[in-house]
Every structure is written in structure tokens, then in C-alpha cells.
C-alpha positions in Angstrom: 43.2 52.1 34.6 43.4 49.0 32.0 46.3 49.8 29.6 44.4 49.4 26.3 45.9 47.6 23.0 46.5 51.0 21.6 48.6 51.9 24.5 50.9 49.3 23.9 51.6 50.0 20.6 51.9 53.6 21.8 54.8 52.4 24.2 56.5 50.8 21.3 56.1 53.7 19.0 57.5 56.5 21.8 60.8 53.8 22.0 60.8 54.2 25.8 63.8 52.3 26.5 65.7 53.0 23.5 67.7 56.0 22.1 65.5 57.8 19.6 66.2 60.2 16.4 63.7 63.1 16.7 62.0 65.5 14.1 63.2 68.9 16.5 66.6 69.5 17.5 65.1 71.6 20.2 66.5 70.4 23.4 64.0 71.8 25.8 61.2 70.0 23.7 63.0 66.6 23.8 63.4 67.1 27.2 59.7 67.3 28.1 59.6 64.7 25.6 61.4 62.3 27.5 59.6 63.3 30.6 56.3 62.9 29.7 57.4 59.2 28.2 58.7 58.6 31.7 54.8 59.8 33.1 53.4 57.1 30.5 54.7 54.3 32.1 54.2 55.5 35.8 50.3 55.9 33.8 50.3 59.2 35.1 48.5 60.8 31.9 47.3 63.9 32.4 50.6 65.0 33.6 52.5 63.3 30.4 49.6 65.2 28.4 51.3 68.5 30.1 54.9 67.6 28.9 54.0 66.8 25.7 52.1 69.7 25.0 55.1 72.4 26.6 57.0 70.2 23.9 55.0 71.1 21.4 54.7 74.7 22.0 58.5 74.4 22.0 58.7 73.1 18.8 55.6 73.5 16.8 56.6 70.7 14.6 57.3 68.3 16.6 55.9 65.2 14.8 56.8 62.8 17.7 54.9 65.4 19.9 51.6 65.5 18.4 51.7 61.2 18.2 52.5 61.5 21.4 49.9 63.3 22.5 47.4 61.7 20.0 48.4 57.8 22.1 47.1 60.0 25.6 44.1 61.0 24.6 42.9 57.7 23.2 43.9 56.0 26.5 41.6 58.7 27.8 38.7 58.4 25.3 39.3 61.9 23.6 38.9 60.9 20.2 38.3 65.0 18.9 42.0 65.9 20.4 43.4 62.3 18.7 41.7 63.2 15.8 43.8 66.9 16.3 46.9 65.7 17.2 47.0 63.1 14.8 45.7 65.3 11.8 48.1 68.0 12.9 51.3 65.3 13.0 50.7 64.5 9.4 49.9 67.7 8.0 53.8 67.8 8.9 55.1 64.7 7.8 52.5 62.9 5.5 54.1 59.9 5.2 55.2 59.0 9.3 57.1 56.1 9.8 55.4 53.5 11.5 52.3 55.1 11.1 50.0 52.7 10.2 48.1 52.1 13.4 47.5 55.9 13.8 46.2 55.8 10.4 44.1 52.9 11.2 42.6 54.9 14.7 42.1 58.0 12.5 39.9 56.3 10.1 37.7 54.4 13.2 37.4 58.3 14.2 36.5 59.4 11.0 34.1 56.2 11.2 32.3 57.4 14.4 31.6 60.8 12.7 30.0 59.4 10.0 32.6 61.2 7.9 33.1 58.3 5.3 35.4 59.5 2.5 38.5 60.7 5.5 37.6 57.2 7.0 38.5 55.1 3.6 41.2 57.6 3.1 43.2 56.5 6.3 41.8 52.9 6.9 43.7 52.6 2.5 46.7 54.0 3.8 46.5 51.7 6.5 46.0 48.5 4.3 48.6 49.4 1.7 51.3 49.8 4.5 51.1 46.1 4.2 50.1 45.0 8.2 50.7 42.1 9.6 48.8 42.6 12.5 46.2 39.6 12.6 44.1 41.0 14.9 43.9 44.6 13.5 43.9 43.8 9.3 40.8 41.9 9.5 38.9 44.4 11.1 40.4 47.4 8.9 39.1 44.8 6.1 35.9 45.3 7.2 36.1 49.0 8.0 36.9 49.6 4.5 33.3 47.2 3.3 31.6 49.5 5.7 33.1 52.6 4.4 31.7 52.1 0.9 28.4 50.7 2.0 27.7 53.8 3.5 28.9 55.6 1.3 26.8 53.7 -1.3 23.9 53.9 1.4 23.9 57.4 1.4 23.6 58.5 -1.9 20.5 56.3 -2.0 18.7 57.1 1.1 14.9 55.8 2.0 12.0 58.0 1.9 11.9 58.3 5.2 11.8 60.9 7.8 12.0 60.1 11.6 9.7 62.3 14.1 10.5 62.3 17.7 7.7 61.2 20.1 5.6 64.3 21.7 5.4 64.7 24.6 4.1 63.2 27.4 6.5 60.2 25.6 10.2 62.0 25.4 9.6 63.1 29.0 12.9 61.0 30.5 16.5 61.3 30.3 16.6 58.5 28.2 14.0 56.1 26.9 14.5 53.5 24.3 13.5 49.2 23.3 10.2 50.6 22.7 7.4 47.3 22.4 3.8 47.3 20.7 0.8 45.6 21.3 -0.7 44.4 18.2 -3.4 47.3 18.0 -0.9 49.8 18.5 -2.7 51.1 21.3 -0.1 50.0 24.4 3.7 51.1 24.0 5.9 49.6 26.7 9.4 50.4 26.8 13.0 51.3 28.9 13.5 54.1 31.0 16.5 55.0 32.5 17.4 58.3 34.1 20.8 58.6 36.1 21.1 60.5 38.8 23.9 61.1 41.2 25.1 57.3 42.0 22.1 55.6 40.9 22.0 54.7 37.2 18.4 52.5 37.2 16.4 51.2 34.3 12.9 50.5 34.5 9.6 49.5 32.1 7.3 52.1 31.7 3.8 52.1 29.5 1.3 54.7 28.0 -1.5 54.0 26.0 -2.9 55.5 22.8 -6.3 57.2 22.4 -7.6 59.2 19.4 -6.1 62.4 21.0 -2.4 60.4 21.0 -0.2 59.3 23.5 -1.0 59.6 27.1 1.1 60.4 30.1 3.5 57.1 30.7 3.2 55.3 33.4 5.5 52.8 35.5 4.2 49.4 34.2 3.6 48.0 38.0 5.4 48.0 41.5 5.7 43.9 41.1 8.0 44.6 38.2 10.0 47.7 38.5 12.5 47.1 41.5 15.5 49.0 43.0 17.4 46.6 40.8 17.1 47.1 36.6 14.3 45.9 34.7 14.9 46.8 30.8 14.3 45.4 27.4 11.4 44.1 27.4 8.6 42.5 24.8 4.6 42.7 25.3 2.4 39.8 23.7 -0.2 41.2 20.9 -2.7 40.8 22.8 -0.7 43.1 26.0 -1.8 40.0 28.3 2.0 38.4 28.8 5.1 40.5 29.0 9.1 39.6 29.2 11.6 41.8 30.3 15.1 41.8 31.5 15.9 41.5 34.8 19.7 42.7 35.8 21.0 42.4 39.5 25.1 43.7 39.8 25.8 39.9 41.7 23.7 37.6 38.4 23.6 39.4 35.6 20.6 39.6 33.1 18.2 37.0 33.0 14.6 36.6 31.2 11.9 37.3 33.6 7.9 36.9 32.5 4.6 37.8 33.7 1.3 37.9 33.2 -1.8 39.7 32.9 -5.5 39.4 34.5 -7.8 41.8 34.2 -6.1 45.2 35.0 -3.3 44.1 37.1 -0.1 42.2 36.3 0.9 39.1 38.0 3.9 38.3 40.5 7.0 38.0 38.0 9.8 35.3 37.9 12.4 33.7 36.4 11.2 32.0 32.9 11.1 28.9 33.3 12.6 26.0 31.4 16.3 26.2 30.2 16.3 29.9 29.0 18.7 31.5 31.6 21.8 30.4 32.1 25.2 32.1 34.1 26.1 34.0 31.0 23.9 37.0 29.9 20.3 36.7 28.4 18.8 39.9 27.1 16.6 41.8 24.6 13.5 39.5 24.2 11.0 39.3 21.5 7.8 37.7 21.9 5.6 36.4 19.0 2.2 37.9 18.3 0.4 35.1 19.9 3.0 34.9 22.9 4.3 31.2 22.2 7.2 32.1 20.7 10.2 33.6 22.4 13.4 35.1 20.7 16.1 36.3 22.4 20.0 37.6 22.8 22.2 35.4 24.4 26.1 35.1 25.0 25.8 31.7 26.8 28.1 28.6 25.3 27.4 27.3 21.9 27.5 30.7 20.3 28.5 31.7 17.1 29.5 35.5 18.0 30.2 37.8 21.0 26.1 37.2 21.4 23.5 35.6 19.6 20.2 35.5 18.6 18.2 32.4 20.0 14.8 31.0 19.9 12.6 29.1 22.2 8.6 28.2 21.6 5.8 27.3 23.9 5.4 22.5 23.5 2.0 21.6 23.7 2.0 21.6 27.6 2.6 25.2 27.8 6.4 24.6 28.5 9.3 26.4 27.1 11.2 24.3 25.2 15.7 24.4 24.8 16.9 26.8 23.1 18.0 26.8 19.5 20.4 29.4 17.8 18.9 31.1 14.5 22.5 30.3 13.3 24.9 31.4 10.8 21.9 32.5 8.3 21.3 35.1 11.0 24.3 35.0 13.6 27.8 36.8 12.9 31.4 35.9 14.6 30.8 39.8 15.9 27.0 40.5 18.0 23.8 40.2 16.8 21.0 41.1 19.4 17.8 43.2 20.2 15.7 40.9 17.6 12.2 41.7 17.1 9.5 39.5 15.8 6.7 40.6 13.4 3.3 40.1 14.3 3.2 38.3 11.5 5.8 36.1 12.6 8.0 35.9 9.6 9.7 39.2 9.3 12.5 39.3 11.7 14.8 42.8 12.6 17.6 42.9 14.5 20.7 44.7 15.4 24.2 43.7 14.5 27.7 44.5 14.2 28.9 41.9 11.8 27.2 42.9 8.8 28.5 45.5 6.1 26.8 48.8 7.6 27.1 52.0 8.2 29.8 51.8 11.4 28.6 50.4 15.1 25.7 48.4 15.3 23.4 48.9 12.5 19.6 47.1 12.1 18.7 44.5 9.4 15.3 42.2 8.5 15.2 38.8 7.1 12.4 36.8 6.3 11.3 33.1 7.4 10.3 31.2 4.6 8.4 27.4 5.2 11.3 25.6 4.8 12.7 26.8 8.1 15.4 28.9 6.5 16.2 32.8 6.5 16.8 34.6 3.8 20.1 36.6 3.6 19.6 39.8 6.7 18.9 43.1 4.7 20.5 46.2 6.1 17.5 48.5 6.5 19.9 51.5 5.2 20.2 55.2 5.7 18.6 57.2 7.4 17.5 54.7 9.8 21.4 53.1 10.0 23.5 56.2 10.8 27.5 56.0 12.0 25.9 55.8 15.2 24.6 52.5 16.9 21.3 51.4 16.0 19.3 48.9 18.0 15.6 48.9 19.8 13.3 48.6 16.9 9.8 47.8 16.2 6.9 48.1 13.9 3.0 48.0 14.1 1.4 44.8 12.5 -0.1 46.4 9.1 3.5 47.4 8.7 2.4 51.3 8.8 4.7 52.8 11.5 8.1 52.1 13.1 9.4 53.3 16.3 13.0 53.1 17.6 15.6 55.2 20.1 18.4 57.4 18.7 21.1 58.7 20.8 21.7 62.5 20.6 24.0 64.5 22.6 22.5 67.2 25.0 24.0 70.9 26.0 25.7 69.4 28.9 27.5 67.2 26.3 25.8 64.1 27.7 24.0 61.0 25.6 20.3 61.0 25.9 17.6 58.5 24.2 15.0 59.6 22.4 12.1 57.5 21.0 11.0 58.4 17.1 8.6 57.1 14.8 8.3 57.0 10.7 6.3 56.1 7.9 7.6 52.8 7.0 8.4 52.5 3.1 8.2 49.7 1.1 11.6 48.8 1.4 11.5 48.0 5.5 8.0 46.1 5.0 8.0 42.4 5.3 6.2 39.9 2.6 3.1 38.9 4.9 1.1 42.3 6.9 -1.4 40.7 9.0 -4.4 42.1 10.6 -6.2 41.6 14.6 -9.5 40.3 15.8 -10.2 42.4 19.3 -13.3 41.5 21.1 -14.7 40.5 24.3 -16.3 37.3 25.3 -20.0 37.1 27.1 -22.6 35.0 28.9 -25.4 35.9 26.6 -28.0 35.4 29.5 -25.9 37.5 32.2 -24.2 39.5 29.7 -21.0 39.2 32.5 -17.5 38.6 31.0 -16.5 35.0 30.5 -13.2 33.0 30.1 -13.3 31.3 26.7 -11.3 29.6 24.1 -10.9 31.5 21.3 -9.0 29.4 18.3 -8.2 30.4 14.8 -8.2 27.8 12.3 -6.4 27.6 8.9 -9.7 26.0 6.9 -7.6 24.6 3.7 -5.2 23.3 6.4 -7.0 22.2 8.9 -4.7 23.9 11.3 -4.9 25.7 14.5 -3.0 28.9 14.3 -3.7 30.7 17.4 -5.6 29.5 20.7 -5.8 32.5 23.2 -8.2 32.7 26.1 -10.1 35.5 26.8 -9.5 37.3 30.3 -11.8 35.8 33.0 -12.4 39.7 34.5 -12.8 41.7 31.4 -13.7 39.0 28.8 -11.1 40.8 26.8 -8.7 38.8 24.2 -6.7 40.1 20.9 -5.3 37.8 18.4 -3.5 38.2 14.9 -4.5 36.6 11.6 -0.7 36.1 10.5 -1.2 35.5 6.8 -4.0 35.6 4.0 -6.3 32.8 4.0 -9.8 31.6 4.7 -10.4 31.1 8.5 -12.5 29.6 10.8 -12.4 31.4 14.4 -14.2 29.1 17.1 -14.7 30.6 20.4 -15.8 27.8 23.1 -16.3 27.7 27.0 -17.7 24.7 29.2 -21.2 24.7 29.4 -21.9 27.1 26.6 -23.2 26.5 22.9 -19.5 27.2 20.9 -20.0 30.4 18.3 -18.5 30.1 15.3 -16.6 33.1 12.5 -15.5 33.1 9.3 -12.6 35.8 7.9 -11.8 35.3 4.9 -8.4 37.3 4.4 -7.8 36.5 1.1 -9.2 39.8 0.2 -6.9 42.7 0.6 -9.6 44.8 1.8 -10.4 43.4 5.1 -8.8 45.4 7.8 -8.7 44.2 11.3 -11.5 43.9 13.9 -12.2 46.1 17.3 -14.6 46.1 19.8 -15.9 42.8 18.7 -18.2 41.2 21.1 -18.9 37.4 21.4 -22.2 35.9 23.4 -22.1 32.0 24.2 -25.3 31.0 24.9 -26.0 28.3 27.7 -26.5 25.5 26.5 -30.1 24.6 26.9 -33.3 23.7 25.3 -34.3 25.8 22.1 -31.0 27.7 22.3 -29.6 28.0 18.9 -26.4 28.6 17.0 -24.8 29.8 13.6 -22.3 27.6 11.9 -20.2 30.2 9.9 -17.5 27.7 8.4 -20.0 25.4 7.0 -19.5 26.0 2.6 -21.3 25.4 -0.2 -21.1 26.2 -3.9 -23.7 28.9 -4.8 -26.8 27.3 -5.3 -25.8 23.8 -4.9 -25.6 21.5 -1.8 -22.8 19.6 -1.5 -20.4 20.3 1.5 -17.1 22.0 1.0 -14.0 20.4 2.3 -13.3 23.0 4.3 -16.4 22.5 5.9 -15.1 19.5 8.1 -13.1 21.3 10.6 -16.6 22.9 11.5 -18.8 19.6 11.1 -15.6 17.8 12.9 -16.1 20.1 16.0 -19.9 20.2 16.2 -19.8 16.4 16.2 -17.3 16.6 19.5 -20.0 19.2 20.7 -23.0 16.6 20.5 -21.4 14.1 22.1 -19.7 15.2 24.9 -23.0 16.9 25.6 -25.5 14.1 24.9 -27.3 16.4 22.8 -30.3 16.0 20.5 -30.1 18.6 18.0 -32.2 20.0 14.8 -29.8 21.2 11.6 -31.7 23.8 9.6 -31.0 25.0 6.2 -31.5 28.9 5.8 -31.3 31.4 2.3 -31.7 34.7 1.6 -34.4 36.0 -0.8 -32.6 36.0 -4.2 -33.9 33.7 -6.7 -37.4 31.0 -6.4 -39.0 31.2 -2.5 -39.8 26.9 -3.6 -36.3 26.7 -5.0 -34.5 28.4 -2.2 -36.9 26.0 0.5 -35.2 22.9 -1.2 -31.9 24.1 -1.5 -32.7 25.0 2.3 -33.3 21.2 3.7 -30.6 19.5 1.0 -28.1 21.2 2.7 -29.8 21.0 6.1 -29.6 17.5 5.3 -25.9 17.1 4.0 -25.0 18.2 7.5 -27.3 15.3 9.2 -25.5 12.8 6.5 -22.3 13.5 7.2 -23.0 13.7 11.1 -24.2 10.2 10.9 -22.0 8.6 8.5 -18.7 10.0 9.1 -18.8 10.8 13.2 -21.3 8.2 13.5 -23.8 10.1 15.3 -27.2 8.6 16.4 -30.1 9.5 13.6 -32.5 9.6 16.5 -30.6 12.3 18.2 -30.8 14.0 14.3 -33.2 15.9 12.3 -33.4 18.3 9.6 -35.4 20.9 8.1 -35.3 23.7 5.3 -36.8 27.2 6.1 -35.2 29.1 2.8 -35.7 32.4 3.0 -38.6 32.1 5.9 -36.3 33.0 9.0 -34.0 36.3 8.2 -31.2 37.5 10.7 -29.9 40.3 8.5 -31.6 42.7 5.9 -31.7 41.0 2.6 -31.1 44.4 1.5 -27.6 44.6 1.4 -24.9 42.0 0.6 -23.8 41.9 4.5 -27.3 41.2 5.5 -28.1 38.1 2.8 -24.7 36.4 3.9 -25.7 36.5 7.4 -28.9 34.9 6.0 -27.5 32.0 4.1 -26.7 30.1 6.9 -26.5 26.7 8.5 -27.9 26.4 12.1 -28.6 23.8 15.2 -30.9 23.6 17.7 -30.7 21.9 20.5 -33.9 19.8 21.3 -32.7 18.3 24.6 
């Protein structure tokens, strides 16, 4: 057994070697006194545990007893009987001399318990003894911070009430690091359950149906091994998933796979200069799966372990590593990051921050500038004495999930997964919503692989590209902030289709079950262009209308296409009116086509058909936006 710090100081405290003065004249309790101190140093403790007790029973006030016995237990991890014997030996003596590393283990006790007001007792009887110790004051320093945080913490708790899981979730010993697709629908997350020798970790998943949570299932045979495969992180879109692999022989390293159709791919190691010999853990993957964060106690660090942060160049490699820093990273540990969907909001678990004792969970927030704001403890309930870690939330910021330890009848830890109603406070600046769909041939009606990319109109800048699966035609991406957006979904071969969300509007909630059908591309087949603006009843193109022109330009040429740009209206207002207003802006599309991208006029034309040629119901306000409309046709 490693002789801890505390057993040192025990040695020195029991005066082994030395003559001692003694609280009992009672020579039969000195005598197993001396004995058991004699067991100490052979490390025999149990056995010194006996002596010390027959001396206390000798003498029941036997200060030099009870420390005695207080310095065993701790070797052996028994805080309740230190706590005893300790609490006992100064009920006797108040004021022990040499006491003030006993005071300072009561109060870490006191800590653990969550019993705040006896843990700032003992830790300000430990600082006003005056220590020296420069390894021990700075960390009582910081006990007492923590002591009135919590203190402070709880007398202002969050409205918020953890719920374990139902069942079929809490079905495991222990089950904790729980991960979300963006739709909340898929739930990945540890599972460990230890029995006899073996002690193995591996990713399970269950989905989410309007009845709940179904029965969880291992996540696939290519990923859970004989060795330990825990912490893990799913893209939003559930297509990409990274995990940590742990082998006794080369510790924890990232692994990442990927998903087609229903069945996940081989794993491996991720490439690029993510692993290294040290210890690489507790990945968090951005909505759209480019960017990686992660816990690392490789060289370079800040702390015990740090958060780090790797993204996707534009060749699909990962790029090196850079730490979040001192804005986020402690001297102590900081790990088990999670990334919003929105990709701002960042939670995480650390033990360098005032808190509530342990490891307790905090959010900060990216701003543009590439700096963090100052991490935010997420408070009580949530932070509890205990350690807190494994955290995540859904993308409209509705519900949390995260693993508490508890301790079972048989006196053992188990992990449980909970979720809450997220208040205000734990809510990040930016909630985001999802576009889910599937991509089609529009002739076949079979699934097709396409690019689907969401554009930032003001900017002019591409915020997610995702492909869609080439089995299913299935794809998922996150609109990470409000704005007006273009969404452009393209395969080779096919007419591109073009969306516009506008986010700006608090209202819009995200999109399901949203199917897309590229047409061929072929004589007479047409298309919508949906990010093509104007000002109400006027035809001059919006800026925000180049990106759109911009890529229907690329279309036509790549293509060698001759195309037809029709103006279209709905019914309100003059039929001869809406005609003209029709072909001007039919005909500020063929302008800019051949001015700006320099297009052939003779693979141009235009035409106005107001309100002639319907797509929607010019009853409702859905149906006449659908209606005012630019469209091509392709004429060869």
C-alpha cells in the first residue's frame, strides 16, 4: 500500500521515535499505544487499528488515541470513523496541539458531505493556526472560497428539479456521458456494469418515439470491444460519432466512425495529431460534426487536463490542436466539455473554479472575437458536494440530461441518468433550430446523395455543407443563429432546389420529415429560385439575391444550358400590373446573368406570367408566397 501525504504527517504527529507526554496516565493504554505505533510503521493497520482502539477503551479520553486512530482510517479511506475519531478527540481537548492538519482533513470531510458550515468551521481553524505548509494552505484557501460559494449557492437554488430516466434507460449498473442528436430523438451514452473481475464500459443508444424512450441497445459490434469504449459524442445529424477508446497497455485515445444508412462503419484511430501518449478523453462534437473539442493531459497544458479544440480544414482534415486556454483552462482539471448545437454555448466540468466541492459544471459563451466569456458555475441543485460531470442539452435549450452518482443498499456507487427543465439561467444567448429531410430523384422517387448547404444571405457565407445519406437520402442540419438563409441542395446531373428560412422570426421552429426532389436535368424541367428578393411591388434585385443568381450562373455553365427566367405573382393587386411587375423582374434576372457572369443572351430569355401560373392557393399567405416566385426553364 502507497503511504499517503497524510500518513506522514501522521508518523510525525504519533512521535514514533521520540519519548512522548501523553493525555492518560493509564499504563496499559500507553502500552497499546506504543504498540499499535510500532504496527504503523511495519503498515500493518488493521492490527494498529486494534491497539489503538483496546487503548481507548482503556482510557476513554485518550486524545492521542482517537488521532491515532483518526490517521488509520484515512490511510484506509474511512472518512465516517476519521470524521468520529477526530470529532471525538476534540470534543476532549478543543484546542489539540499540532492540530491543524486534522482540522484541515475534518473540513475536506465535512466538504464531501456537503455539510458546509462544519467545513468552514475546521478549514478557519486550520488557516488561523498560521500554516506554512505550501502545499496544503493554498488548497485550504480555496476550500474556504468553496465553502461560501455553496453556501451562497444554496440559499439561492435554480428552479429546477432533476427526474431520473424511466425505464427502459436506468436499466444498468451505472450509465452516464449521455450524448444528443440534434432532434433529440437518439441518446447515446456510457455503460458500465462490473462484475466479478471484469469492470467494462461500453456505448449504448435508444431512440425516442412519441411513447418515450425505447429499450437501449449496444450501439454496434464494430465499436463495443472486450476492451472499454466510453465518453462519447454523436454529430446532430447522428451520421458521425467519437468515443473513447481505452486499452490497460495505451491508454485513452479518440476513436471516430461513421454512419451509412443503418449501419456504422469500421472505427479507428482519428486521424491527424489528436492522440498523443498521454490521455485524450471526453469528446464533444459540433452540431455539424467539423468541430471537435476535447480533454487532454498531453504536454503544453495548463492544468492536470485540459480542454482542447480541433476543426475539420477545407480538405476534410483535422487540423493541431489548440488549447481553449486560461479563459477556460484552470492549474487544477477541466474536462467532459460539451458543445451546443449552436456552437457558442460551451459546459464543462472542472475542479478549479469556486464550486460547490469536487468537480462542479460551468458554461461560457464564444463571442466573434474568438474570446470566452468568464465560465459560469451552473449552481445548486445541479452542482452538489458531489462530482458533477457528463452533461448535455437539446438544441432549443428545453431539456438537460446528465449522470448523478447515488449510493445503493449494498453501499456501492451507481450512475444514474436524469433530465430537467432547463431555466433561464443555464440557457445560452443563441437557441437554434434543425432542418430534417430526405433527398430524392424526383423521376424514381429512390433516395439520392446530395449536397445540402446552408448559406448566411447578408454574409454570403456557407454555414453548414452536409450530404445526405446515399441509402436513405436522410440528412439533419442546424440553423446555429437567427438570420435570413438560403439552403441549396445540389447533386450531379440534377436541377439544384433552392429554400429560404428566414430565422429572424422567433416563431419558426425547426423542420421534420422534410422531403427534397431534384429533378433531372432535362428539357422543360423547371425549378424555383427561393433566395431570389425583391421589394414589394418593385423590381430591383436584393443584394442578397447574388449568392442565388451567383450559383445559378455556375449551374448554366457547367451545364451548357439554355434556359427561360420567368417572373411569377400572386393575385393581389392589378392582373396587367402584376404581368409587368412579372417580366421586369423576370428580366432583372436575365440582366444581371449577362452583365455580371457574362452569360450568352442567346442562351437567355425572359418572360412575365403574373398571377397566370399558381403553385399554391392564393388563399392563404403560405400559398401567395409560394406564388411570388422566380423560376427557370431549361430549353436545351
Amino acid at each position: 500500500m502507497r503511504i499517503s501525504f497524510f500518513l506522514l504527517i501522521m508518523l510525525i504527529n504519533l512521535n514514533i521515535n521520540a519519548q512522548q507526554t501523553y493525555s492518560t496516565k493509564d499504563k496499559k493504554a500507553i502500552k497499546f499505544y506504543e504498540t499499535g505505533k510500532q504496527l504503523i510503521i511495519m503498515r500493518r493497520f488493521p492490527d494498529a487499528i486494534l491497539n489503538f482502539r483496546e487503548a481507548t477503551e482503556k482510557d476513554k479520553n485518550f486524545v492521542e488515541g482517537y488521532i491515532a486512530l483518526a490517521g488509520c482510517y484515512r490511510i484506509l479511506r474511512d472518512d465516517q470513523n476519521v470524521k468520529f475519531n477526530l470529532l471525538t478527540a476534540f470534543s476532549i481537548q478543543p484546542n489539540i496541539p499540532g492540530s491543524m492538519h486534522e482540522y484541515y482533513y475534518l473540513s475536506q470531510i465535512f466538504m464531501k458531505e456537503g455539510d458546509y458550515k462544519n467545513a468552514e468551521l475546521f478549514i478557519d481553524r486550520y488557516l488561523a493556526s498560521n500554516p506554512t505548509d505550501a502545499r496544503v494552505t493554498p488548497q485550504a484557501k480555496k476550500m474556504k472560497d468553496n465553502c461560501m460559494f455553496a453556501q451562497s449557492a444554496i440559499s439561492h437554488p435554480l428552479d429546477l428539479s432533476p427526474i431520473a430516466l424511466p425505464d427502459p434507460i436506468n436499466t444498468f449498473q451505472n450509465q452516464y456521458f449521455p450524448s444528443l442528436t440534434a432532434d433529440g430523438k437518439s441518446m447515446v451514452y456510457t455503460v458500465r456494469n462490473s462484475t466479478g473481475m471484469l469492470d467494462e464500459e461500453n456505448l449504448y443508444i435508444s431512440e425516442k418515439n412519441e411513447k418515450g424512450w425505447l429499450k437501449p441497445e449496444q450501439v454496434s459490434t464494430r465499436i463495443n470491444t472486450k476492451e472499454n469504449e466510453g465518453a462519447s459524442s454523436i454529430s446532430g445529424d447522428g451520421k458521425t460519432l467519437v468515443y473513447t477508446y481505452c486499452t490497460p497497455r495505451n491508454g485513452c485515445d479518440l476513436y471516430i466512425t461513421r454512419k451509412l444508412g443503418k449501419e456504422w462503419l469500421q472505427p479507428g484511430s482519428i486521424p491527424g495529431k489528436i492522440n498523443t501518449s498521454g490521455w485524450e478523453s471526453h469528446p464533444s462534437l459540433s452540431a455539424d460534426g467539423r468541430t471537435l473539442y476535447f480533454a487532454s493531459d498531453r504536454i503544453g497544458g495548463l492544468g492536470k487536463e485540459d480542454i482542447w479544440v480541433t476543426k475539420l480544414d477545407s480538405n476534410d482534415n483535422w487540423m493541431k490542436p489548440i488549447n481553449l486556454g486560461p479563459s477556460i483552462n484552470t492549474p487544477e482539471s477541466d474536462f467532459t466539455p460539451f458543445i451546443h448545437a449552436n456552437g457558442k454555448s460551451l459546459y464543462f466540468a472542472s475542479r478549479g473554479y469556486p464550486g460547490m466541492g469536487g468537480s462542479d459544471l460551468f458554461m461560457s459563451e464564444f463571442s466573434g472575437d474568438s474570446a470566452w466569456s468568464s465560465p459560469k458555475n451552473l449552481g445548486y441543485p445541479l452542482n452538489t458536494f458531489a462530482d458533477e460531470m457528463g452533461f448535455t442539452l437539446s438544441s432549443d435549450f428545453s431539456t438537460g440530461y446528465f449522470s448523478k452518482d447515488v449510493i445503493n443498499s449494498q453501499r456501492r456507487y451507481t450512475s444514474t441518468l436524469y433530465s430537467f427543465n432547463v431555466p433561464p439561467e443555464l440557457k445560452g444567448n443563441v437557441s437554434c433550430i434543425y432542418i430534417k429531410g430526405k433527398v430524392f430523384d424526383a423521376d424514381t422517387k429512390l433516395p439520392l446523395k446530395g449536397r445540402i448547404e446552408l448559406i448566411n444571405l447578408p454574409k454570403d457565407k456557407t454555414e453548414q455543407s452536409v450530404f445526405s445519406d446515399a441509402q436513405n437520402g436522410e440528412f439533419l442540419l442546424v440553423i446555429p443563429d437567427r438570420s435570413n438563409y438560403g439552403l441549396f441542395v445540389t447533386s450531379k446531373g440534377y436541377l439544384y432546389q433552392s429554400l429560404n428560412f428566414n430565422t429572424t422570426d422567433d416563431k419558426m421552429l425547426s423542420v421534420e420529415d422534410f422531403s427534397i426532389y431534384l429533378k433531372p436535368i432535362k428539357v422543360n424541367s423547371t425549378a424555383a429560385l427561393r433566395n431570389i428578393f425583391f421589394e414589394t411591388a418593385k423590381y430591383d434585385l436584393n443584394q442578397t439575391s447574388e449568392t442565388e443568381l451567383n450559383k445559378l450562373a455556375k449551374l448554366i455553365k457547367e451545364n451548357n444550358l439554355k434556359i427561360e427566367v420567368s417572373g411569377h405573382t400572386d393575385i393581389v393587386g392589378n392582373i396587367q400590373d402584376n404581368q409587368i411587375l412579372s417580366e421586369k423582374r423576370a428580366k432583372a434576372v436575365f440582366d444581371y446573368l449577362a452583365d455580371k457572369k457574362e452569360i450568352n443572351k442567346k442562351d437567355l430569355s425572359f418572360k412575365g406570367y403574373g398571377s397566370s401560373k399558381p403553385i399554391g392557393d392564393n388563399k392563404t399567405d403560405e400559398g401567395k408566397q409560394q406564388n411570388r416566385r422566380i423560376e427557370i426553364k431549361i430549353l436545351k
